[in-house]
C-alpha positions as a Markdown table, in Angstrom:
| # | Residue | x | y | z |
|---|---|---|---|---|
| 1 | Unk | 2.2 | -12.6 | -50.6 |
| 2 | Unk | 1.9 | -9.3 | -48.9 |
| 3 | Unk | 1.4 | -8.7 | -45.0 |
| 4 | Unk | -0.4 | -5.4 | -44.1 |
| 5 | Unk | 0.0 | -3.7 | -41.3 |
| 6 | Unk | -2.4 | -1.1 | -40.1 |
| 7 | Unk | -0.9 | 0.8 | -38.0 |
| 8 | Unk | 0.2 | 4.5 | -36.4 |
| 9 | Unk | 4.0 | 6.0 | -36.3 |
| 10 | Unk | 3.5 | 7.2 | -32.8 |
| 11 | Unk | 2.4 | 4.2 | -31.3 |
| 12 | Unk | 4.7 | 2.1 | -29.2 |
| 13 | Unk | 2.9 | -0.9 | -30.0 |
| 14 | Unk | 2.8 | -0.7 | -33.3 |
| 15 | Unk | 6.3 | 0.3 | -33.5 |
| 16 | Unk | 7.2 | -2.9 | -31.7 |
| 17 | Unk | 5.6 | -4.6 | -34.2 |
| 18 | Unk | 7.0 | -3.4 | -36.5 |
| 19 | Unk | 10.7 | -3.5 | -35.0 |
| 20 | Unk | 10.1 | -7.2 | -34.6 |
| 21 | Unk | 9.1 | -7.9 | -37.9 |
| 22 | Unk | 12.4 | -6.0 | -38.9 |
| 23 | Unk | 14.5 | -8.4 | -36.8 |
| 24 | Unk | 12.8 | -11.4 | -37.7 |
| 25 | Unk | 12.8 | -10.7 | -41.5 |
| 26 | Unk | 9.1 | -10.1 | -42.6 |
| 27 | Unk | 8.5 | -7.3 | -44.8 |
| 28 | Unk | 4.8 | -5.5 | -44.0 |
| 29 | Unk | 2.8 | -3.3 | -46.4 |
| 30 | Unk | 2.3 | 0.0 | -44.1 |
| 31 | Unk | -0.8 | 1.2 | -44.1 |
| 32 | Unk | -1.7 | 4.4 | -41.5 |
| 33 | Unk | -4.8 | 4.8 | -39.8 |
| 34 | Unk | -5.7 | 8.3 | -39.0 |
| 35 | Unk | -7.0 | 7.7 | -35.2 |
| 36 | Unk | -7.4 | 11.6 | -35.1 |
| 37 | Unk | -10.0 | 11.5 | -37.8 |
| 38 | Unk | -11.4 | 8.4 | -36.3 |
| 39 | Unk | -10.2 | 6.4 | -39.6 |
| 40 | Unk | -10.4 | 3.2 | -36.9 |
| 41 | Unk | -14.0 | 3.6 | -36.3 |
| 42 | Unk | -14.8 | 3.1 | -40.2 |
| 43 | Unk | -17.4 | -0.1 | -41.0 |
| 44 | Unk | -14.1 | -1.6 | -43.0 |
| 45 | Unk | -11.7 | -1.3 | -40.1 |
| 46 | Unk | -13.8 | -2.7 | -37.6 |
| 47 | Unk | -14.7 | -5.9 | -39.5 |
| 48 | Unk | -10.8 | -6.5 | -39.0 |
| 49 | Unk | -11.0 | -5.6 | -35.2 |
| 50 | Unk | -14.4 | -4.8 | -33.6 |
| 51 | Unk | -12.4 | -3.5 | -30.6 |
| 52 | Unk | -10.9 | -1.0 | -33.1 |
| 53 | Unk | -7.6 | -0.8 | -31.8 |
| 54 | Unk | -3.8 | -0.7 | -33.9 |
| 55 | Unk | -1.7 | -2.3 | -34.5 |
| 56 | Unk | -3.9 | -5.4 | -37.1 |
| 57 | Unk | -2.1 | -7.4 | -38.6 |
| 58 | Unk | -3.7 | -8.7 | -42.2 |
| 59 | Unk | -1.5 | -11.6 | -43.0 |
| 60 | Unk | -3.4 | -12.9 | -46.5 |
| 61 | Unk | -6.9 | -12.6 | -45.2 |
| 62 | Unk | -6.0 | -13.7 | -41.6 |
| 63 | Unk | -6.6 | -10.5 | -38.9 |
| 64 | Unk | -4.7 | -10.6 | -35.5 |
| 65 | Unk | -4.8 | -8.2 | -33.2 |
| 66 | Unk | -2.6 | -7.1 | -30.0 |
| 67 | Unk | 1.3 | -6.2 | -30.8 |
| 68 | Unk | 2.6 | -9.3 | -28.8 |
| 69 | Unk | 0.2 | -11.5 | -30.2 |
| 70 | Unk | 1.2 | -10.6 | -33.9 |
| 71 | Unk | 4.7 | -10.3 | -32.9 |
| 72 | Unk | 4.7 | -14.3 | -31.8 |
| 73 | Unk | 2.8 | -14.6 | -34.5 |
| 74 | Unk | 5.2 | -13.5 | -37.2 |
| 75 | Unk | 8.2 | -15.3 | -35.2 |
| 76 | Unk | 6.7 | -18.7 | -35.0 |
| 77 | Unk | 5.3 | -18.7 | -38.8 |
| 78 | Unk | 7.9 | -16.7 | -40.7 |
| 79 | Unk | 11.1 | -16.8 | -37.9 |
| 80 | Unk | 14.5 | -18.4 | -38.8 |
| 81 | Unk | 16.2 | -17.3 | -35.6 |
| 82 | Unk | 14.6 | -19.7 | -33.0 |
| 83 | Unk | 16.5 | -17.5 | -30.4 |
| 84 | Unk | 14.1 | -14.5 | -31.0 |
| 85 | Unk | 10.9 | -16.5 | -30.0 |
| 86 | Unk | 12.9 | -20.1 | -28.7 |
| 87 | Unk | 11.0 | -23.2 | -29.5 |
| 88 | Unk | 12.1 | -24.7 | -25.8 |
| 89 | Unk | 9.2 | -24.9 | -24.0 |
| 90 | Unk | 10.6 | -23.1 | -21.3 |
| 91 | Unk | 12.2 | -20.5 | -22.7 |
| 92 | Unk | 9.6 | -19.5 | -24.8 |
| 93 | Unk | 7.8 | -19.6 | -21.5 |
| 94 | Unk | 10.1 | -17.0 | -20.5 |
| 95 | Unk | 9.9 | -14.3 | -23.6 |
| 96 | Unk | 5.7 | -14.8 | -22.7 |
| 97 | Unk | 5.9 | -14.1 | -19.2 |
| 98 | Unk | 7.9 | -11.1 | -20.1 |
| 99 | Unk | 5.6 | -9.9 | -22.8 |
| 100 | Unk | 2.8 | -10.0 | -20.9 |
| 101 | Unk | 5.4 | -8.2 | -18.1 |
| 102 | Unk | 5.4 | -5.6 | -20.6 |
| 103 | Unk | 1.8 | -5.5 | -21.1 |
| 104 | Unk | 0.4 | -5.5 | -17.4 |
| 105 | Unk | 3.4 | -4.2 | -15.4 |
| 106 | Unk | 5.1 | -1.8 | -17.2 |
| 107 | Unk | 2.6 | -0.6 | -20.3 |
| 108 | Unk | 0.1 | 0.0 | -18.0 |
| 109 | Unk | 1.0 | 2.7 | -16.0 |
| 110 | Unk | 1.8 | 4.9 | -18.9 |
| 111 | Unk | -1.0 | 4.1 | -20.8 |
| 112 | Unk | -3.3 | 4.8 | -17.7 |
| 113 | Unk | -1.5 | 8.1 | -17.8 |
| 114 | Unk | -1.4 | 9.0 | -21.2 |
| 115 | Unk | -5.1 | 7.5 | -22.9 |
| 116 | Unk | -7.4 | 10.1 | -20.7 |
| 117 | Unk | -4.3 | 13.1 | -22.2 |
| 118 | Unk | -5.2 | 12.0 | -25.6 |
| 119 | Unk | -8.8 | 11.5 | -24.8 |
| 120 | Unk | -9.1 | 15.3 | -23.6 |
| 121 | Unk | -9.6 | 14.7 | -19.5 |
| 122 | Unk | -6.3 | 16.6 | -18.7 |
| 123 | Unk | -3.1 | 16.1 | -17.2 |
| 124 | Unk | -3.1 | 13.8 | -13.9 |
| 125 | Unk | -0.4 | 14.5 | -12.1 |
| 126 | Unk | -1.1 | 11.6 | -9.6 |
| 127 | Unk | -1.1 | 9.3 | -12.9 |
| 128 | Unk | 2.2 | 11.1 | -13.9 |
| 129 | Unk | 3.9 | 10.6 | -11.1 |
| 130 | Unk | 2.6 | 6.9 | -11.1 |
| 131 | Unk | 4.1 | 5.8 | -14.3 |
| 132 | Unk | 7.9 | 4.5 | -13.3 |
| 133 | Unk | 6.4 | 2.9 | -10.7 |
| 134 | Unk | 7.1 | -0.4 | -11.7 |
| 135 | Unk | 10.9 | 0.1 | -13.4 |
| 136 | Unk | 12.8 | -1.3 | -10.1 |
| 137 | Unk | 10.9 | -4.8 | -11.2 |
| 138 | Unk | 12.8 | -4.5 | -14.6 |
| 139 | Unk | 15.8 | -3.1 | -13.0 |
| 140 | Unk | 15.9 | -6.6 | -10.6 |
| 141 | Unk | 15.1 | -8.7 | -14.1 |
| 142 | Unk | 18.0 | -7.4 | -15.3 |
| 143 | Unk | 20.4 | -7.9 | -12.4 |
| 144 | Unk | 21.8 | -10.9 | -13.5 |
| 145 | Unk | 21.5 | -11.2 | -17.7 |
| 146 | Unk | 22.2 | -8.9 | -20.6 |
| 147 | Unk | 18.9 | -9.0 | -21.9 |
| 148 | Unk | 15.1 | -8.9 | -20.7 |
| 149 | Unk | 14.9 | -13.3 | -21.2 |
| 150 | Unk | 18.3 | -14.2 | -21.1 |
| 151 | Unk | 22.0 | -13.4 | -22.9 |
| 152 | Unk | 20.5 | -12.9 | -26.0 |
| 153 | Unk | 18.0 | -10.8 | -27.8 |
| 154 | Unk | 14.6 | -11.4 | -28.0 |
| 155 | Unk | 11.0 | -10.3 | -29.2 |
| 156 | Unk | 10.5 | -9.8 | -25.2 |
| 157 | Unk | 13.1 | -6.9 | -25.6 |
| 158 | Unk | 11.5 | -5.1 | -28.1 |
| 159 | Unk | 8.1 | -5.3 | -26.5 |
| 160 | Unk | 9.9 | -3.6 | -23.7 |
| 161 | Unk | 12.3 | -1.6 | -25.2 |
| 162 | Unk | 9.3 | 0.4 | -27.1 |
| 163 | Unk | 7.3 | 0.8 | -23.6 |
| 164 | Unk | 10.3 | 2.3 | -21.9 |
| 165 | Unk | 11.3 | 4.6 | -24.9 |
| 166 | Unk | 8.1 | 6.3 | -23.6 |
| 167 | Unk | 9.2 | 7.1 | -20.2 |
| 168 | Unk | 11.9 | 8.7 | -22.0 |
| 169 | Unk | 9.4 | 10.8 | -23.8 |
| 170 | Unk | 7.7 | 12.2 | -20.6 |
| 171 | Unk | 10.6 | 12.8 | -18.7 |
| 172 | Unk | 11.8 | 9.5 | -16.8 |
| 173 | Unk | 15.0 | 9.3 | -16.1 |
| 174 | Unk | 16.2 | 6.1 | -16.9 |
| 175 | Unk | 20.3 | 7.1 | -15.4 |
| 176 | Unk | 18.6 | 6.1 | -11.9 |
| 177 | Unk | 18.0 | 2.7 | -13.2 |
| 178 | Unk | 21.6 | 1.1 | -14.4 |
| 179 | Unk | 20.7 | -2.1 | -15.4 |
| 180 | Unk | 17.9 | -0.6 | -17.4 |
| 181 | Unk | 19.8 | 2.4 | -18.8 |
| 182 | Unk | 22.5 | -0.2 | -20.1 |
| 183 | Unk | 20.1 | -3.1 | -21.4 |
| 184 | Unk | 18.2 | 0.2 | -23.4 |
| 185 | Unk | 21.2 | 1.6 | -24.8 |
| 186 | Unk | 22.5 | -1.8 | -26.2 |
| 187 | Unk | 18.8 | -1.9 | -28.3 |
| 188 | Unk | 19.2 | 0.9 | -29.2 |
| 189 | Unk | 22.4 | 0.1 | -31.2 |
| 190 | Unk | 21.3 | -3.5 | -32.3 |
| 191 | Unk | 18.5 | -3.2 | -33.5 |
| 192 | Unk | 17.4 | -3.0 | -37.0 |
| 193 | Unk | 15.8 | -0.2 | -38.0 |
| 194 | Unk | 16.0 | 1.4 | -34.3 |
| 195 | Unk | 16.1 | 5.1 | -35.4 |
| 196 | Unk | 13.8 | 4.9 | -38.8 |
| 197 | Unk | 11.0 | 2.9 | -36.3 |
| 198 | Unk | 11.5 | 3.5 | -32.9 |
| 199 | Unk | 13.3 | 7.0 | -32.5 |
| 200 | Unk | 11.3 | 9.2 | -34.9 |
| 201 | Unk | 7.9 | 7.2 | -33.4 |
| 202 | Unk | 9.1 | 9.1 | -30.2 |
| 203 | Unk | 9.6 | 12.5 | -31.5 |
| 204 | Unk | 6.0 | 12.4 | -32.8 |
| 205 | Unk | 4.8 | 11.2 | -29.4 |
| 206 | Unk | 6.8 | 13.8 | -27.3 |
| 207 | Unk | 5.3 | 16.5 | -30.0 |
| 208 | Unk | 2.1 | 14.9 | -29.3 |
| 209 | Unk | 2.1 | 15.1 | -25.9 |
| 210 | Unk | 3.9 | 18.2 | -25.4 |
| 211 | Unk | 0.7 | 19.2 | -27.6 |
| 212 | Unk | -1.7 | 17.6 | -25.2 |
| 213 | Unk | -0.6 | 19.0 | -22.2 |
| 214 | Unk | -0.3 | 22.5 | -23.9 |
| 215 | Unk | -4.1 | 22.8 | -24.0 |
C-alpha cells in the first residue's frame, strides 16, 4: 500500500506532516508540487483539493487535506504509540485544542505576514513586527509541563515546533521566551528526522524569503 504525499520542502505544514508521519511510523511516497510554476493549479491536482493547497495526503485513493487533519489522521489509523494522539477523550481533547492553537494563534500571524511576500505585495513591516505577537501565550502553556499537551511528546509539538521554526527564520528571537527556547530545543534533538525534514525546510524558506524581500 503506498501513501503519497504531495507536498513542498519549504513548507512548515507540510514538513509537520511529514515529521509526524516519521514519529508515528508511516512511510509516504514524496511527491513535490512546483507552487512556483503553478503545478497546484493543474485539472489533476485540483480534483484532490479544489482549494489547491499542500500538503494532500493520497492514502490509497482517499484525499485529506490540512496538515493537522492528515497528521490525526495518520495517528489514529496507522499509530502504535497512543501517547502521540492519546485515545482519552480528554487528552486527545488537549493535543486538538493545541493544534488548532497552532493553526489560529500562532500560524496565523506569520502566515498573514509572509503569503502577501510570496504573493508579490511587499514587505509589511506592521505585519512583521506583528508576527511574535502571540508567543507569551505559548510561553504561559509551557510554564508548568515539558511539552506543548503534557510530559510527553506529541503530534501537538510538532504542529508547533514547525510554526515556531519560522520565527526563527525571520529573525525572532526565541532566547526572550525560556520556556519556549527550551521546549524547542528538546524537539529539536528528539525528533526523528529533525534535520533531514525540518532544518533544511528552513534554509530553503530563509533563502526564499531573504529572496522575497530582496526585490
Amino acid at each position: 500500500m503506498t501513501i503519497d504525499l504531495y507536498h513542498i520542502s519549504l513548507s512548515s505544514p507540510c514538513r509537520a506532516v511529514r515529521l509526524a508521519a516519521k514519529l508515528i511510523g508511516v512511510d509516504l511516497n514524496l511527491k513535490v508540487i512546483n507552487i512556483f510554476e503553478w503545478e497546484h493549479l493543474t485539472p489533476e491536482f485540483l480534483k484532490m483539493n479544489p482549494q489547491h493547497t499542500i500538503p494532500v495526503l493520497d492514502d490509497n485513493g482517499f484525499y485529506l487535506t490540512e496538515s493537522r487533519a492528515i497528521m490525526t489522521y495518520l495517528a489514529s489509523k496507522y499509530g502504535t504509540n497512543y501517547s502521540l494522539y492519546p485515545k482519552d477523550v480528554q487528552k486527545k481533547a488537549i493535543v486538538d485544542q493545541r493544534l488548532f492553537f497552532d493553526m489560529e494563534i500562532i500560524f496565523q500571524p506569520f502566515k498573514d505576514y509572509f503569503l502577501p511576500l510570496v504573493l508579490k505585495k511587499g514587505h509589511d513591516e506592521v505585519k512583521f513586527q506583528e508576527i511574535p505577537r502571540n508567543l507569551p501565550f505559548l510561553e504561559k502553556i509551557l510554564e508548568n509541563s515539558e511539552f506543548v499537551a503534557g510530559d510527553s511528546i506529541t503530534i501537538a509539538d510538532v504542529a508547533l515546533v514547525t510554526t515556531v521554526s519560522n520565527y526563527e527564520v525571520v529573525g525572532v528571537d526565541l532566547s526572550k521566551f525560556p520556556n519556549i527556547h527550551r521546549w524547542y530545543t528538546t524537539c529539536q534533538k528528539i525528533l526523528p528526522g529533525y534535520d533531514e525534514i525540518n532544518l533544511k525546510g528552513t534554509v530553503e524558506l530563509k533563502e526564499l524569503w531573504e529572496d522575497l524581500k530582496s526585490k
